[in-house]
RODO-969209 format. One line per 8 residues: their letters; for each residue x negated, y negated, z of C-alpha. Coordinates in nm, 4 decimals, m for minus. Example, Ala and Ser with C-alpha at 12.3 -4.5 7.8 and 13.67 -1.06 7.14 Angstrom:
BEGIN
AS) m1.2300,0.4500,0.7800 | m1.3670,0.1060,0.7140
***
This chain:
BEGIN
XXXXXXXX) m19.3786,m10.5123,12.9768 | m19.0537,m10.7037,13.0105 | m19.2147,m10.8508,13.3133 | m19.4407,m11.0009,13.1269 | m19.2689,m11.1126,12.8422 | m19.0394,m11.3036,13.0861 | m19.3183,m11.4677,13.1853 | m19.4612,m11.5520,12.8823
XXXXXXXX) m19.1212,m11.6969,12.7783 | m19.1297,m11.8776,13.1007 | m19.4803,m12.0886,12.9942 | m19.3894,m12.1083,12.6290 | m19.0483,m12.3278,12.7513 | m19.1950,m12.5145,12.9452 | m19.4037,m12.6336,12.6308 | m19.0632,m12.6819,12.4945
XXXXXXXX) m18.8996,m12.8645,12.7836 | m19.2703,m13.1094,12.7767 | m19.2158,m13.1318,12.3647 | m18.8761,m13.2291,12.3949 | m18.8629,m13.4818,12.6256 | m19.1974,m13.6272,12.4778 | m19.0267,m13.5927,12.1267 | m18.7255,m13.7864,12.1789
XXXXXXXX) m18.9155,m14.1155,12.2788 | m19.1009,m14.0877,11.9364 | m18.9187,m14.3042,11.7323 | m19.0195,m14.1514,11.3623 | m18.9338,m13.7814,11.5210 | m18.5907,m13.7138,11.3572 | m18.5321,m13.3255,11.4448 | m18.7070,m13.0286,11.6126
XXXXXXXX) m18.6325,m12.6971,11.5629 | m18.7549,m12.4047,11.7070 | m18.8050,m12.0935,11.4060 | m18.9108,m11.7755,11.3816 | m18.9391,m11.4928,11.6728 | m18.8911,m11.7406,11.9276 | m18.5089,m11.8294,11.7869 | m18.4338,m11.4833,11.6376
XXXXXXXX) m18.1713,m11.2323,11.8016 | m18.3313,m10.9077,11.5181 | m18.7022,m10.8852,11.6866 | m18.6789,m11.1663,11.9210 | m18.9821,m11.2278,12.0665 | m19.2180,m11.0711,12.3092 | m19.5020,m11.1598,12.5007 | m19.7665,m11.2020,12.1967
XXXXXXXX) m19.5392,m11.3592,12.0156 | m19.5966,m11.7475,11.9180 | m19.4369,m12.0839,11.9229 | m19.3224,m12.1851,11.6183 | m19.1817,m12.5578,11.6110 | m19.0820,m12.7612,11.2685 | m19.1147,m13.1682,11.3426 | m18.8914,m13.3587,11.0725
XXXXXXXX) m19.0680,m13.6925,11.0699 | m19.1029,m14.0319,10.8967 | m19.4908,m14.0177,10.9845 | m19.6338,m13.7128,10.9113 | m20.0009,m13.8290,10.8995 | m20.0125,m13.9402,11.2651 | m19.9565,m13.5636,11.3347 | m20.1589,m13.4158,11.0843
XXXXXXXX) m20.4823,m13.7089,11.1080 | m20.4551,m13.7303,11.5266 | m20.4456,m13.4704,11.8310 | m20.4038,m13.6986,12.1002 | m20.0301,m13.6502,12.0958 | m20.0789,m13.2718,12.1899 | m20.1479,m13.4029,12.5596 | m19.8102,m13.5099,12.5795
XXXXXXXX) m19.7204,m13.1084,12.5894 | m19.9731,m12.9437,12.7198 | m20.3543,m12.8741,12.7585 | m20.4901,m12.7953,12.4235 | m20.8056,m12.5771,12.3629 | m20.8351,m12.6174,11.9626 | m20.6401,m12.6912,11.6957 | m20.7005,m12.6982,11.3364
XXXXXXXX) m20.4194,m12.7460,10.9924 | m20.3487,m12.5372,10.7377 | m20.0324,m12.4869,10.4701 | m19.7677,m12.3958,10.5975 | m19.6222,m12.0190,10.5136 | m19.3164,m12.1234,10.2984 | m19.3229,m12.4434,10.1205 | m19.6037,m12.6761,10.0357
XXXXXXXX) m19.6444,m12.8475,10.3664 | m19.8875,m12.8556,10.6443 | m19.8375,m12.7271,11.0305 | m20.0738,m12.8078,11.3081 | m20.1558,m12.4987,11.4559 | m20.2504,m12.5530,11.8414 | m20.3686,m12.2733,12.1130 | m20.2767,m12.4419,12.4599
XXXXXXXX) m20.4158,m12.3263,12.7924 | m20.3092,m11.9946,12.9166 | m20.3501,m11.8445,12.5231 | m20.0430,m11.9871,12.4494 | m20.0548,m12.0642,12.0434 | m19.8012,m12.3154,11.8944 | m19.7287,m12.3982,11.5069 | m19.6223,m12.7334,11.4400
XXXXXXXX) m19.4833,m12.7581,11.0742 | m19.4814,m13.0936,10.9895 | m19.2290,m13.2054,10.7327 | m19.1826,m13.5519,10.5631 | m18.8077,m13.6966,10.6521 | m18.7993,m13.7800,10.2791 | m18.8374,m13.3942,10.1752 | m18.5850,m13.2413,10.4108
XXXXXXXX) m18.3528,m13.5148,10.2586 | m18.4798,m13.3747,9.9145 | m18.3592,m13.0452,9.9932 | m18.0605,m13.1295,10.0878 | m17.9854,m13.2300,9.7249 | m18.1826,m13.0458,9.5287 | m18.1186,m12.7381,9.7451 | m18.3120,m12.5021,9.9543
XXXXXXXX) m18.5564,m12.2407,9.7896 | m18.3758,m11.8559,9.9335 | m18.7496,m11.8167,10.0867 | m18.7052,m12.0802,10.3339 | m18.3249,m12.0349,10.3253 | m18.3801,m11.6822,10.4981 | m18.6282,m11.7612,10.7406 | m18.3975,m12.0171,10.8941
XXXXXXXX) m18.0601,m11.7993,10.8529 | m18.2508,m11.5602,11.0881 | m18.2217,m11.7917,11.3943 | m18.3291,m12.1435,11.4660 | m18.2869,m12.3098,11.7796 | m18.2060,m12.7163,11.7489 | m18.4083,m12.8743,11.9971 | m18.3555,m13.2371,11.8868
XXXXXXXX) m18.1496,m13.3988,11.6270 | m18.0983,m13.7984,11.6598 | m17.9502,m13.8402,11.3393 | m17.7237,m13.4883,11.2502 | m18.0047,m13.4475,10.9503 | m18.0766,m13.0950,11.1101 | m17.7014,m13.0017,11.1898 | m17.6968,m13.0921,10.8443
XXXXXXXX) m17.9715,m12.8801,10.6895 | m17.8732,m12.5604,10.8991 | m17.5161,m12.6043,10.7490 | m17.6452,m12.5955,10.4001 | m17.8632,m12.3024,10.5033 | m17.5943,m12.0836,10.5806 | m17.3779,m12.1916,10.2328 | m17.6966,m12.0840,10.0367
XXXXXXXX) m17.6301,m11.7086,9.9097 | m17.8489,m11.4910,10.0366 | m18.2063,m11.4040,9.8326 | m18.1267,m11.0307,9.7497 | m18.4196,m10.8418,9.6398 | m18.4429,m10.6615,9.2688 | m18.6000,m10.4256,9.0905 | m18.8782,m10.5540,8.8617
XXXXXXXX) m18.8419,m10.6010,8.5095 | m19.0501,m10.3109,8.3316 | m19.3280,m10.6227,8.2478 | m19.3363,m10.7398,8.5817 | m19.3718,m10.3961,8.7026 | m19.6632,m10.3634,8.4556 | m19.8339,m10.6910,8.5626 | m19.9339,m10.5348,8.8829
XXXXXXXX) m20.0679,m10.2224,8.7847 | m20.2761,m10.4465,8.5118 | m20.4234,m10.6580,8.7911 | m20.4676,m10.3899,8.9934 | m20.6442,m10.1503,8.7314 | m20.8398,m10.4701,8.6054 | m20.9842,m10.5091,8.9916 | m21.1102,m10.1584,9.0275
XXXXXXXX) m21.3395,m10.2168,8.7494 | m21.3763,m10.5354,8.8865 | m21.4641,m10.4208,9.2087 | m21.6725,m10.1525,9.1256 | m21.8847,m10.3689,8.8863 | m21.9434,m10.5601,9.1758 | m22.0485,m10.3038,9.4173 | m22.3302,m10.2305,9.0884
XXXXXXXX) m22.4523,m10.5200,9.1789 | m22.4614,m10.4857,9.5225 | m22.2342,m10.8040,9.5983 | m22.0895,m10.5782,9.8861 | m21.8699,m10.9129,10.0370 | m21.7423,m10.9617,9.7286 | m21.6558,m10.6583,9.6978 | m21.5436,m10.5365,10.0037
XXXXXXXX) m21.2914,m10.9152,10.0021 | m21.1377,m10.8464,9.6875 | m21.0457,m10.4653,9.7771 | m20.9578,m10.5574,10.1562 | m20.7597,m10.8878,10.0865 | m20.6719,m10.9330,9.7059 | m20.6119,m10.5706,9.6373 | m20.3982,m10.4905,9.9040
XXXXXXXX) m20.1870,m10.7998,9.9932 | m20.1169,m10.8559,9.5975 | m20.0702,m10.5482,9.4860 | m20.0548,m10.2372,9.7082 | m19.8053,m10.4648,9.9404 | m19.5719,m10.5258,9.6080 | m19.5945,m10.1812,9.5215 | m19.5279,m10.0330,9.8694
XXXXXXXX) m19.2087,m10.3079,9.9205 | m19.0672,m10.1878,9.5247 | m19.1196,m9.8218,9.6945 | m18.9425,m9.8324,9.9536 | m18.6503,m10.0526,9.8378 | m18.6357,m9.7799,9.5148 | m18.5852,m9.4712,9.7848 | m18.3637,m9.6651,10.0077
XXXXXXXX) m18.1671,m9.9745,9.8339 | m18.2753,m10.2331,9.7017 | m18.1381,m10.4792,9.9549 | m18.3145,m10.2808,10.1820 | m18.4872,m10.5030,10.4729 | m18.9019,m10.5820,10.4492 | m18.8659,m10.9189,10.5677 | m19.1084,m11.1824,10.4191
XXXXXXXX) m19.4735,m11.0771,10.3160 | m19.6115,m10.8057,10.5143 | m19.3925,m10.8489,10.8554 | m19.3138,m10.5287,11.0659 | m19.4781,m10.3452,10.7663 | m19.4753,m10.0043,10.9654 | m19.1232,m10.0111,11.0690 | m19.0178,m10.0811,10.7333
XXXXXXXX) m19.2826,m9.8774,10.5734 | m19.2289,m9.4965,10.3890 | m19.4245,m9.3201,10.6531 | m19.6564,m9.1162,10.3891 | m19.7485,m9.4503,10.2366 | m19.8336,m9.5780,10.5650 | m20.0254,m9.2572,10.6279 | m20.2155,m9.3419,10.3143
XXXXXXXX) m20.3051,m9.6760,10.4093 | m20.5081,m9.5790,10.6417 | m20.7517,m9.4208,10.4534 | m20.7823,m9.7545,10.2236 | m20.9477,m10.0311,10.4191 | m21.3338,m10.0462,10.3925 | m21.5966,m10.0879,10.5991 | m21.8988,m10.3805,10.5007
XXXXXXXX) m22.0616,m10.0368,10.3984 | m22.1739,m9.9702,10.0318 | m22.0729,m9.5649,10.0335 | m21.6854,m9.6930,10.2448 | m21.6319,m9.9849,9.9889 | m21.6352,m9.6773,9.6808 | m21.4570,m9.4352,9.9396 | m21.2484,m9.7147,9.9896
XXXXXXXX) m21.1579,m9.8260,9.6564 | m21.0627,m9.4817,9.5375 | m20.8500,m9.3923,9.8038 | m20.6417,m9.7195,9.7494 | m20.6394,m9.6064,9.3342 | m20.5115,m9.2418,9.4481 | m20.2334,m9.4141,9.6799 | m20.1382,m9.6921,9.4344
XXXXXXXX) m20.1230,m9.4379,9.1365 | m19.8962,m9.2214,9.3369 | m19.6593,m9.5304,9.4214 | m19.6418,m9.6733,9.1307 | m19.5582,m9.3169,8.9565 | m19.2741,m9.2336,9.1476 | m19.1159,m9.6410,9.1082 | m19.1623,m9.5878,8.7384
XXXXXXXX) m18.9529,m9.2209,8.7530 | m18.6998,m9.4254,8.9852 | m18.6597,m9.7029,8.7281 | m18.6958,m9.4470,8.4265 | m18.9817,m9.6828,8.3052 | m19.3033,m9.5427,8.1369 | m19.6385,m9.5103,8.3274 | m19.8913,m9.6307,8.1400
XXXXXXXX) m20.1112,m9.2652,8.2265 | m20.3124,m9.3216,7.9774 | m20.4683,m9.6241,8.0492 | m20.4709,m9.5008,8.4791 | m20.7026,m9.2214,8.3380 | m20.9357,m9.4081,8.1533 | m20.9794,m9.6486,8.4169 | m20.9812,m9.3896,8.6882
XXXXXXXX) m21.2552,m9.1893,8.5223 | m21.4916,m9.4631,8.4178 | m21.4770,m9.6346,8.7582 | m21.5634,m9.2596,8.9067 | m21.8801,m9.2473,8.6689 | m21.9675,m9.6013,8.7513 | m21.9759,m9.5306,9.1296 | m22.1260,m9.2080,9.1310
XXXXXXXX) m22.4593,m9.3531,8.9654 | m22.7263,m9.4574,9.1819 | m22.7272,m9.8086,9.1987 | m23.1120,m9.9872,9.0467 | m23.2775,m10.1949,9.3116 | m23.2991,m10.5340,9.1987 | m23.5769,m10.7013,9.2186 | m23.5677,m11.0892,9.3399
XXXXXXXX) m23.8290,m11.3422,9.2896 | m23.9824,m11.4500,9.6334 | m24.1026,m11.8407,9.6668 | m24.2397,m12.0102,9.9477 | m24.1553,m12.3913,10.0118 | m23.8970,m12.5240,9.8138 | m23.5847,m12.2184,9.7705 | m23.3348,m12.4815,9.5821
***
């Protein structure tokens, strides 16, 4: 294993060493940093980890509206944008021969300068106070940026108010009837999205992070979103997570959904006991037993109208 993660490292700098060099003849290209695994010291990278590179530039569409440029670093295989994780921007996300995948955040000049004065959201502020690694800087502006990074105080995680803390078991509760209407219906990818996606990642995840800071601190560790999840994790939760997911499968979706309202009522209970705020039982029973009736009826084929020629 180390082996290969030496190796790995090997390739992915010499993407680096190509970038850089290219890089500093580009006269728009202010800074390049290197972020995430591949500049931390806590869970540095190994050899699945990726590239991630921020570009501070005065011409962000060339980057974002071209891919020739890429050939100045390496052989790429696809690429495609998307937003970027934190912040409102857009990264160029790149998968280079050998498998070797590469995020290019590209950020205006004019909005790094922004931050600088209007300050740095404790999001962003943490990802880069966890290690960054300058790989060009022709005008100070990222010496400058990572020295107001490390004045910002530290984002330190709280316990929700007793309404926020009720917002998510109201979304959640409103999506298992949600869900379950759906599955009535027989919209099974609707379904199956909204328990497998929304569900989890908006909910469950919030609940499960308020858990585990509420047993063990609440500037207790679970990095950003749902990163290292099952180090972080209460192992019974995790253990219940399991049995959550869904298959594309009618009888799993209901199996599914039930299992995630047995594990999210359990949660939730013993956060609200923690935080001496009231569960709203009532409302969890009424919900839980309607949703129960609704999936245990057999579902009425429905019959669709069948044209030939035109199907606008």
């Amino acid at each position: 294993m180390k082996n290969k993660t030496a190796k790995t490292a090997k390739l992915y700098e010499r993407l680096v060493e190509r970038f850089t060099r290219w890089a500093a003849t580009c006269h728009d290209i202010s800074a390049a940093t290197v972020i995430g695994s591949r500049a931390r010291v806590d869970h540095p990278a190994d050899e699945w980890a990726d590239l991630d590179i921020m570009v501070v530039t005065t011409y962000p569409e060339r980057y974002l509206s071209t891919t020739g440029w890429l050939e100045n670093i390496g052989k790429p295989l696809l690429t495609f944008l998307e937003p970027t994780a934190t912040g409102d921007q857009m990264e160029r996300r790149v998968l280079f021969k050998g498998m070797l995948d590469v995020d290019f955040s590209i950020i205006p000049k004019r909005i790094v300068q922004q931050r600088l004065v209007d300050g740095i959201p404790p999001q962003i502020a943490e990802i880069f106070s966890r290690g960054t690694r300058v790989l060009l800087d022709k005008d100070g502006i990222a010496d400058r940026f990572a020295t107001y990074v490390s004045s910002v105080e530290p984002w330190l995680p709280r316990p929700p108010t007793q309404n926020e803390f009720l917002e998510v078991i109201y979304d959640f509760l409103y999506h298992a009837v949600w869900i379950a209407k759906k599955l009535r219906r027989g919209e099974l990818w609707t379904a199956i999205f909204c328990l497998d996606s929304y569900m989890e990642s908006r909910c469950v995840l919030k609940m499960v992070e308020w858990h585990v800071r509420a047993t063990k601190g609440w500037t207790y560790d679970t990095w950003h979103k749902e990163r290292f999840l099952e180090e972080w994790g209460d192992p019974h939760t995790l253990k219940g997570l399991r049995e959550t997911f869904a298959h594309y499968d009618e009888t799993d979706i209901r199996r599914g959904l039930l299992a995630t309202m047995d594990l999210f009522r359990k949660i939730a209970r013993e956060i609200a006991e923690k935080l001496d705020y009231p569960y709203p039982t009532e409302l969890d029973t009424q919900v839980a037993k309607w949703t129960r009736m609704c999936l245990s009826e057999e579902r009425p084929t429905r019959k669709g109208n069948r044209k030939t020629g035109n199907t606008g």
